[in-house]
C-alpha positions in Angstrom: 65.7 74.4 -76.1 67.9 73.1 -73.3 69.5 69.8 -74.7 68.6 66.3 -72.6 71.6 63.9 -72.3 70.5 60.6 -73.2 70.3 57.7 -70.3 72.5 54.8 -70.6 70.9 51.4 -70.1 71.8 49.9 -66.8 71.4 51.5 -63.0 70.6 54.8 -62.8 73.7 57.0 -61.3 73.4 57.3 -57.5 73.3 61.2 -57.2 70.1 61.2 -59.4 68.3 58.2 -57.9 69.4 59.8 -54.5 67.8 63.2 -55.6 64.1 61.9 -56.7 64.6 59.3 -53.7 64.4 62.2 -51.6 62.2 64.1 -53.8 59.3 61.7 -54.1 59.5 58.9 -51.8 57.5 58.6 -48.0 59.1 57.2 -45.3 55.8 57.4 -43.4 56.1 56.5 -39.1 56.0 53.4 -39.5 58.7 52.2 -42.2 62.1 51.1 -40.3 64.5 50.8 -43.3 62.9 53.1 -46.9 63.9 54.1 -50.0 67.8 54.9 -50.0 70.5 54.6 -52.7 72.2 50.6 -51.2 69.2 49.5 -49.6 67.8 46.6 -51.5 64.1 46.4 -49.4 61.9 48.1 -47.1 60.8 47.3 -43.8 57.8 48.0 -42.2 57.0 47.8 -38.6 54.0 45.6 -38.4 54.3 44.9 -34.3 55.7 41.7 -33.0 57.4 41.2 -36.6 58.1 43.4 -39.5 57.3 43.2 -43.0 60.2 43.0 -45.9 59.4 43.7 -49.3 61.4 43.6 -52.0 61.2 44.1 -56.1 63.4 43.0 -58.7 63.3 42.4 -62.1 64.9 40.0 -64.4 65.0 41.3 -68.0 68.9 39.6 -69.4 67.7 36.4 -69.3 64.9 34.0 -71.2 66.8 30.7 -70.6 65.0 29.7 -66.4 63.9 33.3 -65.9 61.6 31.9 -63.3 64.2 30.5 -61.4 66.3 33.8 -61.5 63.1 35.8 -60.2 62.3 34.0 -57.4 66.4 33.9 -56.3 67.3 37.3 -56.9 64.4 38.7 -54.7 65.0 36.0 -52.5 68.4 36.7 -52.1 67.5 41.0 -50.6 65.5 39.4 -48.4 68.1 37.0 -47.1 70.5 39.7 -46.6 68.4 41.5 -43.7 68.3 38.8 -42.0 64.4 37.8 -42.9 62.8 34.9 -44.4 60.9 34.9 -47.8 57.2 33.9 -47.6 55.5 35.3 -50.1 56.0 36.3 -54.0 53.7 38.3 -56.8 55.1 38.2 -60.4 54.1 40.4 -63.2 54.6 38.8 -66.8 55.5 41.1 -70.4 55.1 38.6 -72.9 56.4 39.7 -75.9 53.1 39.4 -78.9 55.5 38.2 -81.6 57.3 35.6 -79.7 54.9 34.4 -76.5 52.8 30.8 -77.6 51.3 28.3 -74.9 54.3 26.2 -74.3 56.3 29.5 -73.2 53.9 30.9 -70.4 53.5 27.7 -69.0 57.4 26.8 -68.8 57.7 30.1 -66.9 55.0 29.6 -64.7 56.5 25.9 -63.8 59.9 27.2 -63.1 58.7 30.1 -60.2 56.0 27.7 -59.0 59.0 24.7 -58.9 61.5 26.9 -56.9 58.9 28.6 -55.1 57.7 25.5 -53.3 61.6 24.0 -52.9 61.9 27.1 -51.0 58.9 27.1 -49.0 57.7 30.5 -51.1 54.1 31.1 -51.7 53.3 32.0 -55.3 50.4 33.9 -54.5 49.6 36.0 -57.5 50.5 38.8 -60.0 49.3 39.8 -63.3 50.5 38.4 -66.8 50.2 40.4 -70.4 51.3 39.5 -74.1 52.5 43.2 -74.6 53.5 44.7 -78.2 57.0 46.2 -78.8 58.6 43.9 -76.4 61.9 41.5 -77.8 62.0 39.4 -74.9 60.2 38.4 -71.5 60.0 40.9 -68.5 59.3 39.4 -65.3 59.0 41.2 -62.4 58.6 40.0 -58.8 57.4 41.7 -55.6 58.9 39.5 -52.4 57.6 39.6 -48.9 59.1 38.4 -46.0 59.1 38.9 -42.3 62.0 38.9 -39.2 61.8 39.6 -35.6 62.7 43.2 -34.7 66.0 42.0 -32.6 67.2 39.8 -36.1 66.7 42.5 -38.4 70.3 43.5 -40.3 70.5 46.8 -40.6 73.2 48.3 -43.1 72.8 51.8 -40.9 75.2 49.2 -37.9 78.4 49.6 -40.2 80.9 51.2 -38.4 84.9 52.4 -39.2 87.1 49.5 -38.8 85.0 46.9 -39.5 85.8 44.4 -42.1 84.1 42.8 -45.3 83.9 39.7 -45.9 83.0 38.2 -49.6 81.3 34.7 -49.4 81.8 33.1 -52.8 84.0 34.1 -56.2 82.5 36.5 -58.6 81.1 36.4 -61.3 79.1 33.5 -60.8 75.7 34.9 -62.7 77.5 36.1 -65.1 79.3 33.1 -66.4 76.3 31.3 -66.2 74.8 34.1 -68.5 77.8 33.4 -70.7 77.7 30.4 -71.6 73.7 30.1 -71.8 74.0 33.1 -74.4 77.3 32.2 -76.2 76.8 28.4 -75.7 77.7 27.8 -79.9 80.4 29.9 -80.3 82.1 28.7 -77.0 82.1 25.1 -77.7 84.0 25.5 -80.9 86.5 27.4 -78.8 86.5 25.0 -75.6 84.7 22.0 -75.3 80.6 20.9 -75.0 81.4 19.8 -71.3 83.0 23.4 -70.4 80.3 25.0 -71.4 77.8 23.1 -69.5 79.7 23.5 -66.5 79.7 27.2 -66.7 75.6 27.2 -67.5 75.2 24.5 -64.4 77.2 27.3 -62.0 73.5 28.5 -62.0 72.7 25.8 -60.0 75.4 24.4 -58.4 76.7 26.6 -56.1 73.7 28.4 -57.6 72.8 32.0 -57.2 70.9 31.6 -53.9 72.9 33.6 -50.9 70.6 31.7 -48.2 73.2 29.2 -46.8 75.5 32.3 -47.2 73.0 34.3 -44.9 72.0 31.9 -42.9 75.6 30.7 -41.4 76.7 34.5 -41.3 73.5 34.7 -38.7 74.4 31.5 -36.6 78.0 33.4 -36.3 76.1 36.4 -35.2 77.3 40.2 -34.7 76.8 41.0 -38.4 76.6 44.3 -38.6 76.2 44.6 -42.8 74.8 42.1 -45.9 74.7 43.3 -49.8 74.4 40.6 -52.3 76.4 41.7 -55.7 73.9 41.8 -58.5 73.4 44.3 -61.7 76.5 46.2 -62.0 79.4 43.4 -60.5 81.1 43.2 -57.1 82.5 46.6 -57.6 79.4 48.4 -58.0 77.8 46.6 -55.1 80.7 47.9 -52.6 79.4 51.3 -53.9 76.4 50.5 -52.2 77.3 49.1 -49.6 79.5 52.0 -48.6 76.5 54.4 -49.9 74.1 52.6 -47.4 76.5 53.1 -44.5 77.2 56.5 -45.0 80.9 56.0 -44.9 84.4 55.1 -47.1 85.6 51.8 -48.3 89.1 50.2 -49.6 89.2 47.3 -51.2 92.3 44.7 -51.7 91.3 43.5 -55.5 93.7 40.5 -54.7 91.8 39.0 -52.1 88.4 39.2 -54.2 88.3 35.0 -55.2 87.2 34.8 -59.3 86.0 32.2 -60.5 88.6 30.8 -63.0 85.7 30.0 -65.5 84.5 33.7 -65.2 87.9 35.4 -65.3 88.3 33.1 -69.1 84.8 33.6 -70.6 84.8 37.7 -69.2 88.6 37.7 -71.1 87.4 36.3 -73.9 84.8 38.7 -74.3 86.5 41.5 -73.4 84.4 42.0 -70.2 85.4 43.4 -66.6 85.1 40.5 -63.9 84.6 43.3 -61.4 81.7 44.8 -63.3 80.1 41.8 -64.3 76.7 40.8 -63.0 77.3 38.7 -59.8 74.7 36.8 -57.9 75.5 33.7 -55.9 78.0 35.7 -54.2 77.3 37.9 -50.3 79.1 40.6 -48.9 79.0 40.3 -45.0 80.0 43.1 -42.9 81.6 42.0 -39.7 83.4 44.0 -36.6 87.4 43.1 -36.8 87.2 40.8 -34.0 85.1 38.8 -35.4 86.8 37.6 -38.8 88.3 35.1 -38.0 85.2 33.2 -36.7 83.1 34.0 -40.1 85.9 32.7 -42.1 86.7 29.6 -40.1 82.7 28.8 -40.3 82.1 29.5 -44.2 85.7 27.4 -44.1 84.2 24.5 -42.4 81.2 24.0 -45.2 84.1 25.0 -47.6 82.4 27.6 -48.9 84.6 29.9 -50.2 85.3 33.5 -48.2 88.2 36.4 -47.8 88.1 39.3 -46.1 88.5 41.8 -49.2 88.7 45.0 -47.3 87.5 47.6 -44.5 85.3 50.5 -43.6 86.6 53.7 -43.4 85.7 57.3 -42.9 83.8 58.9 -45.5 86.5 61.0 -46.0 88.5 59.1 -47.3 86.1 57.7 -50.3 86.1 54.2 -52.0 89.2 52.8 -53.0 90.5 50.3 -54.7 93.7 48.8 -54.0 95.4 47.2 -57.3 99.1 46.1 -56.8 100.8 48.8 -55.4 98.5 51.2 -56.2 95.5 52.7 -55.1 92.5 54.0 -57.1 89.3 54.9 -56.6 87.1 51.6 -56.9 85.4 51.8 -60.1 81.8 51.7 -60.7 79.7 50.5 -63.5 76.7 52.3 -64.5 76.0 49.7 -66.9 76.7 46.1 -66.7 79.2 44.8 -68.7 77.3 41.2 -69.4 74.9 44.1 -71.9 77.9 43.7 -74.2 77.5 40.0 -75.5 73.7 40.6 -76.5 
């Protein structure tokens, strides 16, 4: 019997989900952006506008889980330029753990920051399901954007720059010190640690100011929001998407000084830790100046971390005085404090 390697948990490898991509998916006449390894949504064309949709799970946290659905499907939409109208939410409830108090919290949190963000909540499906240890929410997003707005990974070119809104990892201090929060304040101090869980929301893990100022600049020609996986794995994708090469100054990526202490601590890579609240913006040369000088004037943190190159020439990382090749993390390294 031919043996079958085990699967990892975390993303699956990009030359499988490439493969059944390929094998099993439609991109039927009338989708504009489909299925593709670094492509976050599909767009339809639905005439004067087109359709966005978007999925995303959230399965690390239990702590405002409805507050991370609706922003981390927000967030793909965001990056192509589109707005969020409309969300559906399927709820696993786990049978030994699930009583009154804990559906309706959940529901209260995506109906909360729904309506802040002027997102319907329009439906779904919710089960108490058996073998489950925690909540599994899943969301399904819909948006819309005007044909001549829509951001289109497939404009990347050679030479043109990236540009990292924020310091990384945001999420995944936040995660931290939600998780960890007993342990931690024996180590540092109650008020430390509820700075870390606030990052959450404030900056908060919403790239929509990020997007939207990047748009006012215009001539973006890219926009990847780190998630599952870190900044690193996320500039995998991005050069995926693009069909091209990538080098990367890890100097100029900005970490959060709370995230580079709680990822030491636990022995975790910054670069592969889980990163929302942070946007990758691809920009022609020309124009970098102008998107840093405008994130600059809302200080909002941004560097240009790097530039497109030929796919020749792969992904790499420059460290120091060396260069290797930018690593990338099948499996998120926040998995290793649960």
């Amino acid at each position: 019997m031919q043996h079958q390697e085990k699967m990892v948990p975390g993303k699956l490898d990009h030359d499988t989900l490439n493969r059944l991509l390929r094998k099993y998916t439609d991109a039927g006449n009338r989708i504009v952006i489909g299925s593709r390894v670094g492509e976050d949504a599909t767009v339809i064309d639905m005439g004067d506008q087109l359709l966005v949709l978007k999925t995303d799970p959230i399965t690390f946290i239990t702590d405002q889980i409805g507050y991370y659905l609706v922003h981390i499907n927000a967030n793909d939409i965001y990056c192509l330029g589109a707005t969020p109208r409309w969300l559906l939410v399927t709820l696993l409830l786990p049978a030994e753990k699930t009583d009154h108090t804990l559906v309706e919290t959940i529901f209260s949190q995506i109906s909360k920051t729904c309506k802040k963000e002027k997102i319907s909540f329009c439906g779904g499906h919710t089960e108490i399901t058996p073998g489950l240890d925690r909540v599994m929410a899943v969301g399904q997003m819909v948006g819309v954007v005007r044909r001549k707005q829509l951001i289109n990974k497939r404009k990347i070119w050679i030479d043109d720059h990236v540009i990292l809104v924020g310091s990384v990892p945001l999420e995944g201090t936040s995660i931290i010190a939600r998780e960890r929060s007993g342990e931690l304040e024996s180590l540092y101090s109650a008020d430390f640690v509820e700075h870390c869980q606030n990052l959450l929301f404030k900056p908060g893990i919403s790239v929509k100011r990020y997007a939207q100022i990047a748009m006012q600049v215009g001539s973006v020609h890219g926009m990847h929001d780190p998630t599952e996986g870190g900044i690193s794995t996320a500039l995998h994708e991005l050069s995926v998407a693009c069909d091209l090469g990538i080098e990367i100054y890890e100097e100029k990526i900005s970490t959060l000084t709370e995230g580079k202490l709680l990822c030491d601590h636990y022995e975790l890579d910054p670069l592969g830790t889980i990163a929302s609240g942070s946007l990758l913006v691809v920009v022609p040369s020309n124009r970098v100046r102008d998107f840093i000088s405008a994130y600059a004037d809302k200080d909002i943190p941004a560097e240009d971390i790097g530039v497109i190159t030929s796919l020749e020439k792969g992904r790499r990382l420059i460290r120091k005085n060396e260069t290797i090749e930018l690593p990338f993390f099948h499996c998120d390294e926040i998995i290793k404090i649960f």
